[in-house]
C-alpha positions in Angstrom: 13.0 169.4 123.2 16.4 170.5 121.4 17.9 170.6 125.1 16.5 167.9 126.2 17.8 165.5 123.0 21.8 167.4 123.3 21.4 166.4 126.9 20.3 162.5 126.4 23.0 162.4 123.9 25.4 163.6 125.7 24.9 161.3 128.5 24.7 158.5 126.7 28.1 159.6 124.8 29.5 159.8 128.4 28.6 156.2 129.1 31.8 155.5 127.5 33.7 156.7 130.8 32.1 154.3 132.9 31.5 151.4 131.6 34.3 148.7 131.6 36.7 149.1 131.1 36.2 152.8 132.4 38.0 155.8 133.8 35.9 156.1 136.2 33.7 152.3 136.5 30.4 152.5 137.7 28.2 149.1 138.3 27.0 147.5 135.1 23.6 147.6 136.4 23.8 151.7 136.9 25.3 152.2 133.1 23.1 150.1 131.7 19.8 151.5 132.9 21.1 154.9 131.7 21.5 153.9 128.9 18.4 152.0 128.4 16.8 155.3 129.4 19.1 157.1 126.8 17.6 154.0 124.0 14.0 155.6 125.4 14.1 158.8 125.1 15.6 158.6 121.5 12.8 156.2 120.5 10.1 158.7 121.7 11.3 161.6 119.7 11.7 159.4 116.8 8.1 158.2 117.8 6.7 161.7 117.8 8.5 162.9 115.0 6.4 160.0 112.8 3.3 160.9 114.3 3.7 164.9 112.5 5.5 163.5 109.9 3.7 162.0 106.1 4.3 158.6 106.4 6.0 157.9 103.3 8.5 161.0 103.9 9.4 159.7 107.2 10.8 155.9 105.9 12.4 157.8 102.9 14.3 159.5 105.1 17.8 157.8 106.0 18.4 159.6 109.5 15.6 158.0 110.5 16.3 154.3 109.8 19.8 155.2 110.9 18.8 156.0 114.5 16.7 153.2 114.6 18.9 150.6 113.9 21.6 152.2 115.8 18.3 151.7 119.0 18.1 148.3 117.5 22.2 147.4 117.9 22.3 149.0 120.8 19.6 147.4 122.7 20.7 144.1 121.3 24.6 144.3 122.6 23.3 145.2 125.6 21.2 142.3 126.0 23.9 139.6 124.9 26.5 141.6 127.2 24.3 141.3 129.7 23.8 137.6 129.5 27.5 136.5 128.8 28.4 138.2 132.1 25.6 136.5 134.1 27.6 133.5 132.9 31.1 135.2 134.2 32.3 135.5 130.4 34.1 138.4 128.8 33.0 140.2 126.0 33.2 143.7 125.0 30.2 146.8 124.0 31.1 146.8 120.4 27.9 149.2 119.8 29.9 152.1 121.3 30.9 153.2 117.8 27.3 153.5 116.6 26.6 156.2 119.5 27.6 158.9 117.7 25.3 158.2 115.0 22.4 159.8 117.4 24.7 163.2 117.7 24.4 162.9 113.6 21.1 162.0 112.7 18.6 163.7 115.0 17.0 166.8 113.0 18.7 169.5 115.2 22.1 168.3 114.4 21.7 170.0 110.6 25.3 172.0 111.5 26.9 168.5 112.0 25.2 167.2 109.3 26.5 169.3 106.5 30.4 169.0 107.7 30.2 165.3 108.4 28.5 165.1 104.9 31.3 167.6 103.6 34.2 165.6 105.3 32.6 162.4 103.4 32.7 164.1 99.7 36.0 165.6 100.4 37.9 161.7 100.9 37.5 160.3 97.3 39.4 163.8 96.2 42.3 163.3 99.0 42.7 159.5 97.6 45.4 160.3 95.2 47.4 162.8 97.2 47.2 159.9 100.2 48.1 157.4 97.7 51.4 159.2 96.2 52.2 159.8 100.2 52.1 156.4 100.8 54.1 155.2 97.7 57.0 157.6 98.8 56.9 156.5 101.9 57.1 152.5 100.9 60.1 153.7 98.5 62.2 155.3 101.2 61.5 152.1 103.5 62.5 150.3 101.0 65.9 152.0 100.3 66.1 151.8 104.0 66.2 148.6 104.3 68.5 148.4 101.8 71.0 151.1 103.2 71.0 149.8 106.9 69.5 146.5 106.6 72.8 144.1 106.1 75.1 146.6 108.5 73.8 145.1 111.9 73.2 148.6 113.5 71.5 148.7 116.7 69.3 151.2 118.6 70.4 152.5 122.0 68.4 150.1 123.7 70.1 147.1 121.2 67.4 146.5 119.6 67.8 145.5 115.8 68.1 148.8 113.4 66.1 149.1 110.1 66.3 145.0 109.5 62.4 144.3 109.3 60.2 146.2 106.5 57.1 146.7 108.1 58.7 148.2 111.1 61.1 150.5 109.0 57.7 151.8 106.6 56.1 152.8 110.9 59.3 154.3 111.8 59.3 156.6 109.0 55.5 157.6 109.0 56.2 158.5 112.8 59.1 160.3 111.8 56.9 162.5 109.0 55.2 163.6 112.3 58.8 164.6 113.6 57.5 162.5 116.4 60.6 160.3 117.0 62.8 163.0 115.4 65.9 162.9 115.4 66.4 159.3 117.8 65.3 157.5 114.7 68.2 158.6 112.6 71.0 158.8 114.9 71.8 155.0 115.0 72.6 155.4 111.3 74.2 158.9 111.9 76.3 157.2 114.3 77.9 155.2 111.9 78.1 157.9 109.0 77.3 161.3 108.8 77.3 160.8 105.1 73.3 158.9 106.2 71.9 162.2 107.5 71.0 163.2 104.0 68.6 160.5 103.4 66.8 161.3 106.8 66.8 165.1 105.9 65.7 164.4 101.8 63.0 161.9 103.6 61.7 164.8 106.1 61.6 167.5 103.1 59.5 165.4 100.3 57.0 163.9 102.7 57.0 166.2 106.1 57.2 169.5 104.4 56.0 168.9 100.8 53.4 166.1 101.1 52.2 167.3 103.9 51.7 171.2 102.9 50.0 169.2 99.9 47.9 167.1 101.4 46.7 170.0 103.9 46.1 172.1 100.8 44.1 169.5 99.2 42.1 168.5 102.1 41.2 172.2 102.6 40.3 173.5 99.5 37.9 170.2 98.5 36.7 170.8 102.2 35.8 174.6 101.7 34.3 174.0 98.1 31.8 171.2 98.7 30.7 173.4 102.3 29.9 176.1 100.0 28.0 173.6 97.2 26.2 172.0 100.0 22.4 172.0 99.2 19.9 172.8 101.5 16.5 171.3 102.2 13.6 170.0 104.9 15.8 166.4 105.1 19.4 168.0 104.9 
């Protein structure tokens, strides 16, 4: 049964690679009866876990309603998709994003479980190290903008340099990846060496120190509430 439920979910996690718009499209008609057979085979073994479980414990327990209204959502954007094309109009399978709930909920899936659960208490902790992150990160788009803003640099395919906020704040969180590193910066290196040093003070408070923090942070709240995590017949 434990095979047989990784397997279904799987597939139906697959889906996702054939269905339009796909890597590899298969006919509507072929994805969707998969997946209604998927929808089936999750309904019986949430069918047969009822029948050997107490009824009360069963609908007090939220994996259950969870994989039953993700059947429910499921079945029912299927059925509208299914109509709106008959009638050549486009539309898109917005119940992809409840698939994985199946991987989630179903009772062998206790491993997952406990880290999706632990991933969950860790991001209330991580909320103030994310918040001072993005505060630096608004202040140095902000000098930014006031450094390069009036000079009328260009990039090197003469585009507009640093004039617009909102597209200074994405060049600099791309940069704390060292992504765009250093093409970002040699526009305004160009014109004076002297502007390296905000680039490279910029890089060392929020690439190397936020960062380090906010990897520190993530993994110590991570580790502590794995260790914490209670146990139990519904974990």
């Amino acid at each position: 049964m434990r095979t047989a439920t990784y397997f279904f979910i799987f597939l139906n996690l697959s889906l996702a690679l054939f269905e339009e718009p796909a890597v590899y499209p298969l006919p509507f008609l072929a994805t969707s009866v998969l997946e209604v057979l998927c929808l089936l085979v999750f309904l019986g073994r949430l069918t047969h876990f009822a029948k050997v479980t107490l009824h009360n414990v069963f609908w007090k327990d939220t994996k259950n309603i969870c994989i039953m209204v993700a059947i429910l959502l499921s079945l029912t954007d299927l059925a509208i998709y299914g109509v709106l094309r008959l009638y050549n109009v486009r539309s898109i399978r917005w119940s992809r994003i409840v698939r994985p709930i199946f991987l989630i909920n179903f009772a062998e899936s206790r491993q997952i479980r406990r880290a999706f659960r632990s991933i969950r208490n860790t991001l209330p902790e991580i909320t103030y190290v994310f918040l001072l992150f993005m505060f630096s990160l608004l202040m140095f788009s902000l000098m930014a903008l006031k450094l390069f803003g009036e000079r009328n640099l260009q990039t090197a395919e003469g585009l507009p340099y640093f004039r617009n906020y909102l597209e200074i704040v994405f060049d600099l969180y791309v940069l704390v990846t060292t992504a765009n590193s250093p093409d970002v910066m040699m526009p305004a290196f160009d014109f004076s060496s002297w502007y390296a040093l905000f680039f490279i003070a910029f890089v060392i408070i929020n690439t190397y120190i936020f960062m380090s923090l906010f990897l520190a942070v993530v993994y110590n709240n991570y580790k502590k509430h794995l260790k914490v995590m209670p146990g139990g017949a519904c974990d």
